[in-house]
VMD Tcl script that builds the backbone (N, CA, C; Angstrom):
set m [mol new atoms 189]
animate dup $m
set s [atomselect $m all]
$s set {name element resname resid chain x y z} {
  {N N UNK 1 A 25.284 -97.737 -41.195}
  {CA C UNK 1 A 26.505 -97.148 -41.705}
  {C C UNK 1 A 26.152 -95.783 -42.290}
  {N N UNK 2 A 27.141 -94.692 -41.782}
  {CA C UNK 2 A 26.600 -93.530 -42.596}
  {C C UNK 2 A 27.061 -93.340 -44.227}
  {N N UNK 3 A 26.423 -92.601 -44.546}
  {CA C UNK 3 A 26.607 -92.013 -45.971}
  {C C UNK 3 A 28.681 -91.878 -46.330}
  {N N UNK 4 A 28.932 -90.971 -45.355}
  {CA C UNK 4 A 30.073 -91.036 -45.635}
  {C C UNK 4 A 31.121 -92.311 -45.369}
  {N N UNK 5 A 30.672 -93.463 -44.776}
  {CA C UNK 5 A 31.466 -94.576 -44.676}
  {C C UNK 5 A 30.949 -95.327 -45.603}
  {N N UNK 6 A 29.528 -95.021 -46.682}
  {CA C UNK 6 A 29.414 -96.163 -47.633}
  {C C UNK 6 A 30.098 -95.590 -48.958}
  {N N UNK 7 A 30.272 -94.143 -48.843}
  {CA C UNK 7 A 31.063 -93.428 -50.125}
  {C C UNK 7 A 32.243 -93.962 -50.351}
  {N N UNK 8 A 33.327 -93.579 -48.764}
  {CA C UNK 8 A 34.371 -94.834 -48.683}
  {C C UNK 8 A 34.634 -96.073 -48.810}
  {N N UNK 9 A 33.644 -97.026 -49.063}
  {CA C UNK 9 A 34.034 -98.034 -49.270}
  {C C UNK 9 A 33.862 -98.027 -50.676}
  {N N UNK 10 A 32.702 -97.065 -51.339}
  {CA C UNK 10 A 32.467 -96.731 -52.693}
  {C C UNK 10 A 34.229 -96.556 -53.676}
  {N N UNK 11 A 34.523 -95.904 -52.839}
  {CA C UNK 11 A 36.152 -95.186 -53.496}
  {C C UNK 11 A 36.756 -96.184 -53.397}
  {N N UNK 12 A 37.228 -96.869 -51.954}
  {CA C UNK 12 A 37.825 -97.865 -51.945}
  {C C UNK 12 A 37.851 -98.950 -52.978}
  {N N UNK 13 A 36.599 -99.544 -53.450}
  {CA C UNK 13 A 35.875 -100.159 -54.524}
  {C C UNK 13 A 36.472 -99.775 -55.884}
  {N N UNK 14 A 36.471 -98.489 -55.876}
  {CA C UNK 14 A 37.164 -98.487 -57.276}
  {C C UNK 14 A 38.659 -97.985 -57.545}
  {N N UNK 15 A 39.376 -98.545 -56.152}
  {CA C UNK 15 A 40.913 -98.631 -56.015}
  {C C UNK 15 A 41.659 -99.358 -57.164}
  {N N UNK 16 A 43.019 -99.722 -57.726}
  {CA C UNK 16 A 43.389 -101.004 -58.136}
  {C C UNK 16 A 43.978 -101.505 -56.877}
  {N N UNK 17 A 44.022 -102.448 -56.994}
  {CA C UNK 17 A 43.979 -103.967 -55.930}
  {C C UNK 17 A 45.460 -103.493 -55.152}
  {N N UNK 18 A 46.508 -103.370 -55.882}
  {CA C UNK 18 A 47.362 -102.681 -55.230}
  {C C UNK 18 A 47.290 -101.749 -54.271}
  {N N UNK 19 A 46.673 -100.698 -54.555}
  {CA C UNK 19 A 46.251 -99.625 -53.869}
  {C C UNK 19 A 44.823 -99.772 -52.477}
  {N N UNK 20 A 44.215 -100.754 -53.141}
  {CA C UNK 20 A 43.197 -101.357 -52.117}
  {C C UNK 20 A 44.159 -102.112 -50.579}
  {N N UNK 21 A 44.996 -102.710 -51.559}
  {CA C UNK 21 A 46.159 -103.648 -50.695}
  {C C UNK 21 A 46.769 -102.604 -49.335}
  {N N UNK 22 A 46.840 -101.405 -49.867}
  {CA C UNK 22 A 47.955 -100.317 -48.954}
  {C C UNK 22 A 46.972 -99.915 -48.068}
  {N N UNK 23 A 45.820 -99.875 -48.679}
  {CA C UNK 23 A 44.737 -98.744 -47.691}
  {C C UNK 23 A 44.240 -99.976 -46.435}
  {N N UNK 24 A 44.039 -101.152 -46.800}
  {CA C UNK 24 A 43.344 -102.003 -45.924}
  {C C UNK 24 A 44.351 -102.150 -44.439}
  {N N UNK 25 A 45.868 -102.422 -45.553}
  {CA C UNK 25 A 46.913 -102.465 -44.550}
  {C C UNK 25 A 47.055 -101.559 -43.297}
  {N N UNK 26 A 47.222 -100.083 -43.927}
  {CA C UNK 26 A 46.666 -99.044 -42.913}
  {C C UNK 26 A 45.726 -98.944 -41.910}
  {N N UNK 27 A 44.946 -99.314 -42.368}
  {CA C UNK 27 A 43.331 -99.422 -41.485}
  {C C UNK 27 A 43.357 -100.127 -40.463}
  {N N UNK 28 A 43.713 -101.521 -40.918}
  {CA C UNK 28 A 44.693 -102.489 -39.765}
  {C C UNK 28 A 45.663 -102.248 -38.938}
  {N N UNK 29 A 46.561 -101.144 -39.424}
  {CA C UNK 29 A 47.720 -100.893 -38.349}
  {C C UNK 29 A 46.727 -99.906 -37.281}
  {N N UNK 30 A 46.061 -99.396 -38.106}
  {CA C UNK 30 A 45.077 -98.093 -36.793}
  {C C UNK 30 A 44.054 -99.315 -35.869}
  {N N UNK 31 A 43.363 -100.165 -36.709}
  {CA C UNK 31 A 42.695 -100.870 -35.947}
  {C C UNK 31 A 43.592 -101.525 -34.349}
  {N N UNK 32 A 44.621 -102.052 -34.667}
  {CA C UNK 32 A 45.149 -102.689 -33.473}
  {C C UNK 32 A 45.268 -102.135 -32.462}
  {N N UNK 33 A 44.662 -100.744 -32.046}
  {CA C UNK 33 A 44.506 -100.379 -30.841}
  {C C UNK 33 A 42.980 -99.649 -30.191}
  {N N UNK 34 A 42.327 -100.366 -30.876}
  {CA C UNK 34 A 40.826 -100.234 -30.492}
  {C C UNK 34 A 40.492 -101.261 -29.836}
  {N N UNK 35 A 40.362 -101.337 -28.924}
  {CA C UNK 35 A 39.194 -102.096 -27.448}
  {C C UNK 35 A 38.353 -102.973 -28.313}
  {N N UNK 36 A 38.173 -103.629 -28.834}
  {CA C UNK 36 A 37.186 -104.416 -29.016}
  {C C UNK 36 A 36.833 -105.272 -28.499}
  {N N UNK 37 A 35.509 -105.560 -27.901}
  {CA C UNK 37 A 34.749 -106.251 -27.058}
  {C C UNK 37 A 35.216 -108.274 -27.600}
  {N N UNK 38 A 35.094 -108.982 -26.789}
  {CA C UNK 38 A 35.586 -110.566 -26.917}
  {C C UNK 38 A 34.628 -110.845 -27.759}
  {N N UNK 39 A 34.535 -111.493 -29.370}
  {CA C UNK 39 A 33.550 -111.857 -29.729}
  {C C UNK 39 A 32.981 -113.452 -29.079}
  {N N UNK 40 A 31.969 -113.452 -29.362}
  {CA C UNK 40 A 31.173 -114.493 -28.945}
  {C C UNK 40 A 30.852 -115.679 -30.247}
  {N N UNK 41 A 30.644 -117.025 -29.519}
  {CA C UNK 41 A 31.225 -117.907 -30.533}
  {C C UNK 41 A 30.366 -118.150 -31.688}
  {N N UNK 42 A 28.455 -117.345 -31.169}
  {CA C UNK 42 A 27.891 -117.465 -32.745}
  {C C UNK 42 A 28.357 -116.130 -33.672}
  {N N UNK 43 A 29.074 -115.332 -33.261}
  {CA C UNK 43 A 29.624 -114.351 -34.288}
  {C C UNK 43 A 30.844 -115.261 -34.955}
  {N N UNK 44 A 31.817 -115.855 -34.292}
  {CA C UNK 44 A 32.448 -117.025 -35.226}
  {C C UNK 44 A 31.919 -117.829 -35.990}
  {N N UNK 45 A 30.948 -118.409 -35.812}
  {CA C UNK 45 A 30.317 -119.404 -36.676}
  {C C UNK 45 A 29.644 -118.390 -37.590}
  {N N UNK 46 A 29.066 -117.489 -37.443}
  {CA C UNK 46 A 28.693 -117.047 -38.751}
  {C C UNK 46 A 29.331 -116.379 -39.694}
  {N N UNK 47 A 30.680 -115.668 -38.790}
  {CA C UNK 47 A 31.612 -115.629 -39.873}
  {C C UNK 47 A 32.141 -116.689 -40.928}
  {N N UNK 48 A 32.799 -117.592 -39.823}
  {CA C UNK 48 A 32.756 -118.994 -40.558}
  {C C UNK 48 A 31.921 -119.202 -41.711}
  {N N UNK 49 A 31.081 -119.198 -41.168}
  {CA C UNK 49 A 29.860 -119.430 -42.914}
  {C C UNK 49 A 29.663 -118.593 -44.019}
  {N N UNK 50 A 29.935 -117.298 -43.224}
  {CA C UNK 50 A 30.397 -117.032 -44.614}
  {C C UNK 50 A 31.419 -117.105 -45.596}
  {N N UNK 51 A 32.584 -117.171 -44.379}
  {CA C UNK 51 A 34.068 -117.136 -45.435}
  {C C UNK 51 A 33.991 -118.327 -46.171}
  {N N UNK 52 A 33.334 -119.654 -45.415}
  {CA C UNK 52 A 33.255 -120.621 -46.588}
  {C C UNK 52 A 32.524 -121.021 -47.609}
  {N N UNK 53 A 31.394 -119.884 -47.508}
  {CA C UNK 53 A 30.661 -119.772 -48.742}
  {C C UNK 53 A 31.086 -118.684 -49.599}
  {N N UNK 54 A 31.736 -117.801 -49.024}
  {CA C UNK 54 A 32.251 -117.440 -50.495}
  {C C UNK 54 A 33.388 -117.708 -50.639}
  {N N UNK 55 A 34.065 -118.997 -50.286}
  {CA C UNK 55 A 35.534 -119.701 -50.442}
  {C C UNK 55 A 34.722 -120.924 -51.664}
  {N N UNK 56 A 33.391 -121.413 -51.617}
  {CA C UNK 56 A 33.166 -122.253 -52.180}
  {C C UNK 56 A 32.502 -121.556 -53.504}
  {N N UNK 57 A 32.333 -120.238 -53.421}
  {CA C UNK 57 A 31.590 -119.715 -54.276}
  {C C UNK 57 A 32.877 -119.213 -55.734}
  {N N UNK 58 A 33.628 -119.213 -54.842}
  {CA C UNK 58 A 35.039 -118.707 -55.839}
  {C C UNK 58 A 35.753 -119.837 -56.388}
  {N N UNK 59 A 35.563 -120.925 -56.135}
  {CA C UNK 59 A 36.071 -122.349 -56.311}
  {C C UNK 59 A 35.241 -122.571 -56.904}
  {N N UNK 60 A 33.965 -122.564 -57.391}
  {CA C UNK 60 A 33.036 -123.047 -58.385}
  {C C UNK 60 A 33.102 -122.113 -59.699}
  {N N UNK 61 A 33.223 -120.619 -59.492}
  {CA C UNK 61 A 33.825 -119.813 -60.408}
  {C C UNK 61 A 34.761 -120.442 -61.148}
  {N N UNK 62 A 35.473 -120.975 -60.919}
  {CA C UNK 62 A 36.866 -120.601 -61.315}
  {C C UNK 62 A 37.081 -122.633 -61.761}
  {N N UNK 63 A 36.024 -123.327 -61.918}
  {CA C UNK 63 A 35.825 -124.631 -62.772}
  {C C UNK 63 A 35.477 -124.642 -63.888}
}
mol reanalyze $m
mol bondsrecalc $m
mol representation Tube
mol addrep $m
């Protein structure tokens, strides 16, 4: 990742959540017309693992 896409996420980072909310939204409406290649099913599963580790990690927080 270059410098200038880790600054951006830097800024992004110190959005309020609202404002994080609008920018992601955006990003998404531009994303939906980029080609992206079919992912493959160990890129699912490791997504998978992560979303449910930090689904379980926020659920133990929050006991």
């Amino acid at each position: 990742m270059t410098a200038l896409a880790q600054e951006i996420l830097k800024t992004f980072d110190r959005l309020p959540d609202s404002e994080q909310l609008e920018v992601a939204l955006e990003i998404l409406r531009r994303l939906v017309h980029f080609d992206f290649p079919p992912l493959e099913d160990e890129d699912l599963v490791l997504n998978a693992e992560e979303l449910f580790l930090e689904l379980d990690k926020q659920e133990s927080d929050h006991e």
